[in-house]
N, C-alpha and C positions, 0 to 999 in steps of 0.2 A: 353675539354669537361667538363661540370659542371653538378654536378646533379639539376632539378629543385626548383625551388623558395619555393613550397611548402612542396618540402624533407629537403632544406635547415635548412628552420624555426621549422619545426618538429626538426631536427639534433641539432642547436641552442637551442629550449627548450630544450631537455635530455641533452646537453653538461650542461647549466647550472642549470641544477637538478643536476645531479651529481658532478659536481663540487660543488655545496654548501650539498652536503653529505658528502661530499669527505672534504670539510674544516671543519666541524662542530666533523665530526669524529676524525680528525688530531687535533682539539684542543681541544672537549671535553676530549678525554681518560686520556690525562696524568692530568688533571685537576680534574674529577672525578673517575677514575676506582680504585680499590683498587687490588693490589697482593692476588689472592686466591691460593694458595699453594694447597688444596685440599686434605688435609689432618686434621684429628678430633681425639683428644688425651682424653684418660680416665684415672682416677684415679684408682690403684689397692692397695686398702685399705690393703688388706690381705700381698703385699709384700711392701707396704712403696713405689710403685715406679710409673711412668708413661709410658704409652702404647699406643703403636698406635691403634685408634680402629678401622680406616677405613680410605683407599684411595681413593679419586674420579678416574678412570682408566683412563688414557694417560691426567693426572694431572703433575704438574712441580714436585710435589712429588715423584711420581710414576716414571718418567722419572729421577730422581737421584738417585733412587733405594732405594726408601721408600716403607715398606708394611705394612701390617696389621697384628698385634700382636710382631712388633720388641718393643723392650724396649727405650726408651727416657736416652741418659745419658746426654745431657744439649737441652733446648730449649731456643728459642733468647737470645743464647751466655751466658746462666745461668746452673752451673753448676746440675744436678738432681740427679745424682746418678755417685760416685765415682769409678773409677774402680781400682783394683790392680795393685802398681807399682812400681818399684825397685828406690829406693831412696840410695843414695850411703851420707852416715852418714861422719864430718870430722872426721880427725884421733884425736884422744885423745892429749891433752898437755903435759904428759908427755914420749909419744912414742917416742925412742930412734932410729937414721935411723942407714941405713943399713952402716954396717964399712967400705965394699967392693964399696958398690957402690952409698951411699948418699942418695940412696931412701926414705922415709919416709913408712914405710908398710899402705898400707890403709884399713878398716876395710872392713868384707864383706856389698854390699848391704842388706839395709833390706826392704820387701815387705809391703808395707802401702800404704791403710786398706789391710790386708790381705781375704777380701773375696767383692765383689762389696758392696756397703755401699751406700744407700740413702741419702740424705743432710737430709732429714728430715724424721718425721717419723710420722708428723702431718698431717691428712690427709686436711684439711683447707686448710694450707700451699701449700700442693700439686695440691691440686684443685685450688687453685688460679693461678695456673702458666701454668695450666693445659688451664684454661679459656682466657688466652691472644691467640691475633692472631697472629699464629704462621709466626716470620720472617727468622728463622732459626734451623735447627732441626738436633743432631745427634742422631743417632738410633742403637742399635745393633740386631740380633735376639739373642730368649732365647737359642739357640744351642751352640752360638759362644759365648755367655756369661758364659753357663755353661760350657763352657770348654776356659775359659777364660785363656792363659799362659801369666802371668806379663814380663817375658821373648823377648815373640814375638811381643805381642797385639794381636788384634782381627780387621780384616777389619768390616768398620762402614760406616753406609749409611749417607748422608751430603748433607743436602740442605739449600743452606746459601743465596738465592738471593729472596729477596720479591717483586720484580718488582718495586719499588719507583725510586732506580738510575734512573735505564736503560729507564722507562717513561719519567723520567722528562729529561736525556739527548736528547730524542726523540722528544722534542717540539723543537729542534736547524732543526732537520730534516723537520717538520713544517710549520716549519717559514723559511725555504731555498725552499722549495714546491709553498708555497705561492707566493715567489719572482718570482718562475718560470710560476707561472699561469698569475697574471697580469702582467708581463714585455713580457711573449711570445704573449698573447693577443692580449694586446698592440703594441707588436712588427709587428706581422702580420696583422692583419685588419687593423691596418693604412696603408698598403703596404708598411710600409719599408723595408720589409724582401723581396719583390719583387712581382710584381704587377702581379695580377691575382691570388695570392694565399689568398685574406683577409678571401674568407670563411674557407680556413682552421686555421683561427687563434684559435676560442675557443676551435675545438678539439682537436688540436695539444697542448694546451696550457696544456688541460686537463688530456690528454695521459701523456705528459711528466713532469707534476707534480703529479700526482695521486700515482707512487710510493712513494713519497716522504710523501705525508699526508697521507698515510695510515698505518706508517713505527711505529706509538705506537701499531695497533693491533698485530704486530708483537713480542711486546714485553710483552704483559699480559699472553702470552699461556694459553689461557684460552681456550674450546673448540669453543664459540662462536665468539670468537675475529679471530681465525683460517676460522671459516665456512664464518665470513663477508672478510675476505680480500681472500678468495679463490673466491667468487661471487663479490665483489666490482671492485678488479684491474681489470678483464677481461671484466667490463660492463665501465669503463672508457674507455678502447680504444677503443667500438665499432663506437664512434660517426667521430673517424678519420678515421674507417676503412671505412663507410660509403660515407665519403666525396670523400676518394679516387677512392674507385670503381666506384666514379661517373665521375671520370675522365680518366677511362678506355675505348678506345677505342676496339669496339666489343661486339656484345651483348653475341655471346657465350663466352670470355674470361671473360666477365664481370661476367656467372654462376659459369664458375671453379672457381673464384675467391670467390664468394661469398659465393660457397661450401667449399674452402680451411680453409675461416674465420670463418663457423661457426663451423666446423671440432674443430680449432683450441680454439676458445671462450667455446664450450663445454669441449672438453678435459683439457683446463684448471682450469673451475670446478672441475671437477671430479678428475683431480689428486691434485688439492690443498686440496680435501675433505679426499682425499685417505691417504692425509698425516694426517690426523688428526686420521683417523683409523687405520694408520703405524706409532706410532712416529721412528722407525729406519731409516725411511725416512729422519730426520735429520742430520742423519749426514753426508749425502749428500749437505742440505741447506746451501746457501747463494746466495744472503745477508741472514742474518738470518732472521728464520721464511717461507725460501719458496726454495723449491727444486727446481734444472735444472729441471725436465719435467715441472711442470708448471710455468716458468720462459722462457723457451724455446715456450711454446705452447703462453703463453699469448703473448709476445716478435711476434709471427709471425700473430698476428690481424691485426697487423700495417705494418709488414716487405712485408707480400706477396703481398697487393693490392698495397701499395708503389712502391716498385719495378715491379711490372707489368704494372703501370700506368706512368711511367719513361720510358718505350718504347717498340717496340714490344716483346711481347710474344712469339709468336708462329715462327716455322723456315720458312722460304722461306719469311717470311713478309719484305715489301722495309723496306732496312737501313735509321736509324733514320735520319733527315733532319738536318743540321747545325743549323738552327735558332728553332730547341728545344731544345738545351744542356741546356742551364740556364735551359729552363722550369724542363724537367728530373730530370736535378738532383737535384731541389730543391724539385721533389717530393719523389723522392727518400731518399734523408735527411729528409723528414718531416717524412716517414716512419718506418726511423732506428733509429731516436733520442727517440723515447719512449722507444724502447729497450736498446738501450744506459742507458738510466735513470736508469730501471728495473736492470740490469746488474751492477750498481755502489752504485744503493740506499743503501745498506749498511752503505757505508762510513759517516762517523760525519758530515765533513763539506760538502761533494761535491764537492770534489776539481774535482773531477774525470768527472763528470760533466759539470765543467768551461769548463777543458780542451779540451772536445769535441766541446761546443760550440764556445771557442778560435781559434779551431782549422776549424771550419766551415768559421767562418767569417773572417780570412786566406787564406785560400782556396779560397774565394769569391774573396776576393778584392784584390790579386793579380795572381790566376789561372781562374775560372770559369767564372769571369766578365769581363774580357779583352777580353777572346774568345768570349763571349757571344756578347759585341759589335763589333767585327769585324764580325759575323756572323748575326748580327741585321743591320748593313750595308751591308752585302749581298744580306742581304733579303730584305732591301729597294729599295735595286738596280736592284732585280730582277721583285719587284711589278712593279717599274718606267716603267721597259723596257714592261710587262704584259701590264699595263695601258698605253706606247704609243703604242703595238700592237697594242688595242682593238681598241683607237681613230683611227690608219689610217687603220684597218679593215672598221671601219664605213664610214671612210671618203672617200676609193674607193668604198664599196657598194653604199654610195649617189651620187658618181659620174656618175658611173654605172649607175644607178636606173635613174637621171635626164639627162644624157647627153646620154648616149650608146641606150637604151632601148628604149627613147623616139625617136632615128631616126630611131631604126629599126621597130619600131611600124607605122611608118609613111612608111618606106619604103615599109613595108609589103602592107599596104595599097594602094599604089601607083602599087606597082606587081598586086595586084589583079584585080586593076582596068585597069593595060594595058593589062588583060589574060595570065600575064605570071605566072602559076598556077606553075613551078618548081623551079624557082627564088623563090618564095613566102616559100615556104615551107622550102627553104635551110634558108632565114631570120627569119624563124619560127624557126626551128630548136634553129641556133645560138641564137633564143634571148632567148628558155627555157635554154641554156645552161648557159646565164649568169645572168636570174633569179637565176638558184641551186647555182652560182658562189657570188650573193648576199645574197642567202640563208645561205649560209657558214661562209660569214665574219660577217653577221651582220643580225639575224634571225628577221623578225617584230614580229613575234607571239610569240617570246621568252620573248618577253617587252609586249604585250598586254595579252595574256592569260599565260603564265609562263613556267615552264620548262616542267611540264609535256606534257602539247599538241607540244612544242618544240619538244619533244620525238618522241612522235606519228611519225612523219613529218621524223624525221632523222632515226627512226627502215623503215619506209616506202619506203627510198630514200638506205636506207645501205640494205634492203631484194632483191633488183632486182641485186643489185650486186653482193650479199655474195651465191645466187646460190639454198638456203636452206628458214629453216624457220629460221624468226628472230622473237621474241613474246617480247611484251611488257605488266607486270604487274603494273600496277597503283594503287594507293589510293592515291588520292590529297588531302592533306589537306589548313591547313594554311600555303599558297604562304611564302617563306621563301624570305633574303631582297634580291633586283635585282644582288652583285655581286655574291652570294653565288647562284645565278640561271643561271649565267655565267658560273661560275665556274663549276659546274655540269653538265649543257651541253657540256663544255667544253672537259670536262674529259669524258662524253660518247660518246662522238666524236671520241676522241685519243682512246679509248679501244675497238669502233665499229671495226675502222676502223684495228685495229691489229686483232681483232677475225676474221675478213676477211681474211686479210694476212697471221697469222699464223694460225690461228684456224680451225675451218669447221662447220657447221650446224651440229644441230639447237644451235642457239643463243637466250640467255635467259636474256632480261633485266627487273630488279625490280627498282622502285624507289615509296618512299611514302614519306608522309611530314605530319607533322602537327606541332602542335602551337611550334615553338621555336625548331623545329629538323629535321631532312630528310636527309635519305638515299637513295644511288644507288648502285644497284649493275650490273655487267654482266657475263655470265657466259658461253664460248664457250665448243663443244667437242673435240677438236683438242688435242696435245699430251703435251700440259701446257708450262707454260713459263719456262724457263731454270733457275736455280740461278744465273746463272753468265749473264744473258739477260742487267741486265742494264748496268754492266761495259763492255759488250760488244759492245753494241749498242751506248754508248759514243763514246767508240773508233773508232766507223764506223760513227761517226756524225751522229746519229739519237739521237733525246732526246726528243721522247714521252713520256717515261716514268718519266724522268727527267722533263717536262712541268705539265704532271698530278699531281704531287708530291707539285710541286710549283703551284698550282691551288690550291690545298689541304691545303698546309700552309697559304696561301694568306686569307683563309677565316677561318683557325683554327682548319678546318676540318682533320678527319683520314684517310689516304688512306691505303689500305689493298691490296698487290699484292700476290699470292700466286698461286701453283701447287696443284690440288685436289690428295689425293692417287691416283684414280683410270682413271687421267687424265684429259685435258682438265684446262682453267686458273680461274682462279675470281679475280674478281676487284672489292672491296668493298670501297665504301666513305661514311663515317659519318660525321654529322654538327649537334652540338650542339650549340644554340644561350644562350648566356648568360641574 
């Protein structure tokens, strides 16, 4: 199932809107931004020295335990104000050692400057040094200076990083982002990665580079640098999450789904915003710059509808079908590799990164793709054996229809005319009987007006039997293509014909359609299908439900078999046309 053409190309433009936010951001920062430390230094004329005058709050400053009114003893790595320190003098040239033991005696240390000392006392001077932007700053308070012991020291606040490295290393993370967008792109919409996945190329592309180029705002700690990567990362992976839901079979699992996402796309706002009003929040972070809660919350925009759209959800739903492994699990990978990314972006090179993707296409090419072809030859084997049903369904209903029918219609005719009115009626009989018998292998009305009036005809012919009511809801829309109207009758065929068997009235079937989709459902009140129904009904050689399944895959469609809580079965089919 794909979402449609026109959510597509909407999904398409905001992938590459944000993808050229997302690169423009990754390479302007280190390029333009500058280290604001958030911190603003005055001159104290009266004592010769420099002061903090004021901290910006949850500032890189203020996070090394810089505040307002500590004293300045060197700013970028310049010394300002000298503190008291025991300097141990050499011993004198003519000091005689020890007789006993060879020592030389050493003089006592002596404390210099004996009281904290300014380098200068010019105020010019000071104000000039005062006026640079600050790249590194030691700081004492006036408490711990006035009780300064040359002895112990004094703990001092230190903030020695102006964000220049750590930026410009951060264009290596970048520029490994970038590779990952056009090479995953590329990788996918060509279908190399495996066909039927191209429209997930650009958001997949974008999901799993987006950590990567967004990895300098991480390193300005600036508050806005924080508030754009707590809103940016989680608006990257809506465009995959989007695709995926679209390939979720079921409309209600498709809500929880889309409930779970935005659940999660919100809350990862909101705690990346949380960390900017808690910086103790870091020291929880990594990679740096972003906490497990929203690391986790963003991580599952992509992990829940992946994994949900990789196979059924919900318990008692039929087991997944052989010839969806590849599909699954390549959606399921498409799912967890952004979190993967988010999870490793840290790292310099991304080795960590390769590794998983090494490790996929590994996995591929000598576990999932081996299965995947003998399981793609299964399924060809079982269409083959499907398509020469259908032809010799047709080929005895024509037989039937020109050779059987036509002599009983004549014989009939023959009885009536020699009066023999009970003969007639038994040739009457047997020929509706192998009308309904041609009706079955091979409907006319299922090829001239479509499955819905198909319907009509078969709730009509299964009510006289089932004992009850059988009710048919319609909305016809746009006729969906002839095998996928096969298939569908197909399938209400095999599911009437069990709501009879095991079921009981009243029977409920819905089927609608329009342009490029259509669903059926049925729904008895009987005491529901067992879980263990299919591997049972294998084993006794019955494989209805085994033909419905393979009627389902045959046209791509979902088949949904389950037990209501409160009784009674449903049998849901979805077809999304691409």
């Amino acid at each position: 199932m794909v979402i449609s053409r026109i959510s597509q190309a909407w999904i398409e433009r905001a992938t590459i809107g944000l993808a050229t936010v997302a690169i423009a951001v990754g390479v302007l920062t280190p390029v333009v931004a500058r280290m604001d430390p958030g911190v603003q230094l005055l001159v104290n004329e009266a004592a010769s020295r420099i002061e903090v005058a004021w901290v910006e709050p949850y500032s890189p400053a203020e996070r090394y335990g810089i505040r307002a009114g500590m004293i300045a003893t060197a700013v970028n790595d310049q010394l300002v104000l000298r503190l008291p320190g025991a300097i141990q003098p050499d011993p004198a040239p003519d000091v005689t050692p020890d007789p006993n033991t060879g020592e030389i005696p050493m003089p006592s240390p002596v404390i210099e400057p004996a009281v904290p000392t300014p380098i200068s006392t010019d105020a010019t001077v000071l104000q000039a040094i005062a006026d640079q932007p600050v790249r590194s700053l030691n700081a004492i308070t006036p408490g711990e200076l006035a009780t300064y012991d040359p002895n112990t020291g004094a703990s001092q606040a230190f903030f020695g990083d102006d964000g220049r490295n750590s930026l410009r290393e951060s264009i290596l993370s970048v520029i490994f982002g970038i590779g990952i967008l056009f090479g995953t792109a590329w990788l996918v919409t060509t279908g190399r990665a495996g066909r039927g996945l191209e429209d997930l190329g650009l958001p997949l592309a974008l999901a799993a580079a987006a950590p990567y180029l967004l990895v300098p705002l991480t390193s300005l700690w600036h508050p806005l640098a924080t508030v754009g990567y707590a809103i940016l990362l989680p608006l990257t992976m809506l465009p995959l999450a989007a695709v995926l839901i679209g390939r979720i079979g079921g409309q209600q699992d498709r809500r929880v789904v889309v409930a779970a996402v935005a659940v999660c796309a919100v809350g990862a706002v909101v705690a990346g915003l949380a960390r900017e009003l808690n910086p103790t929040m870091d020291s929880l972070a990594w990679p740096p710059g972003l906490a497990w809660g929203p690391t986790l919350l963003t991580a599952g925009i992509t992990v829940v509808p992946g994994v949900v759209a990789a196979g059924p959800a919900v318990p008692g739903a039929e087991p997944m079908a052989s010839g969806r492994v590849l599909r699954s699990t390549e959606l399921a990978i498409a799912g967890v590799t952004p979190a993967v990314a988010l999870v490793v972006a840290g790292s310099a090179v991304g080795w960590a990164f390769v590794l998983w993707v090494a490790a996929i296409a590994a996995a591929g090419r000598f576990t999932v793709r081996p299965l995947a072809r003998l399981a793609s030859r299964a399924q060809l084997q079982r269409d083959l054996v499907v398509a020469a049903t259908e032809a010799e369904r047709a080929r005895v209903a024509a037989d039937i229809h020109d050779d059987a029918l036509q002599e009983l219609t004549l014989l009939v005719r023959r009885l009536d005319a020699a009066g023999d009115t009970e003969g007639a009626d038994i040739a009457r009989t047997v020929s509706d009987k192998l009308r309904a018998i041609c009706g079955d292998l091979r409907l006319p009305i299922l090829d001239d007006l479509g499955v819905g009036p198909a319907l009509d005809w078969l709730v009509l012919r299964i009510e006289r039997l089932a004992g009850g009511e059988v009710r048919l809801e319609r909305a016809d829309g746009t006729r969906p293509p002839p095998d996928v109207e096969l298939a569908f009758f197909r399938v209400a065929q095999e599911a009437l014909a069990n709501a009879v068997k095991h079921g009981k009235p009243p029977i409920v079937v819905r089927y609608r359609s329009a342009a490029g989709a259509a669903s059926l459902s049925i729904d008895d009140s009987g005491a529901g299908i067992t879980p263990d129904a299919g591997d049972r009904a294998e084993r006794e050689g019955h494989f209805g439900l085994l033909n419905m399944q393979q009627r389902a895959e045959g046209i791509g469609a979902i088949l949904d078999i389950r037990r209501w809580p409160s009784g009674g079965t449903h049998v849901q089919l979805e077809w999304r046309g691409r």
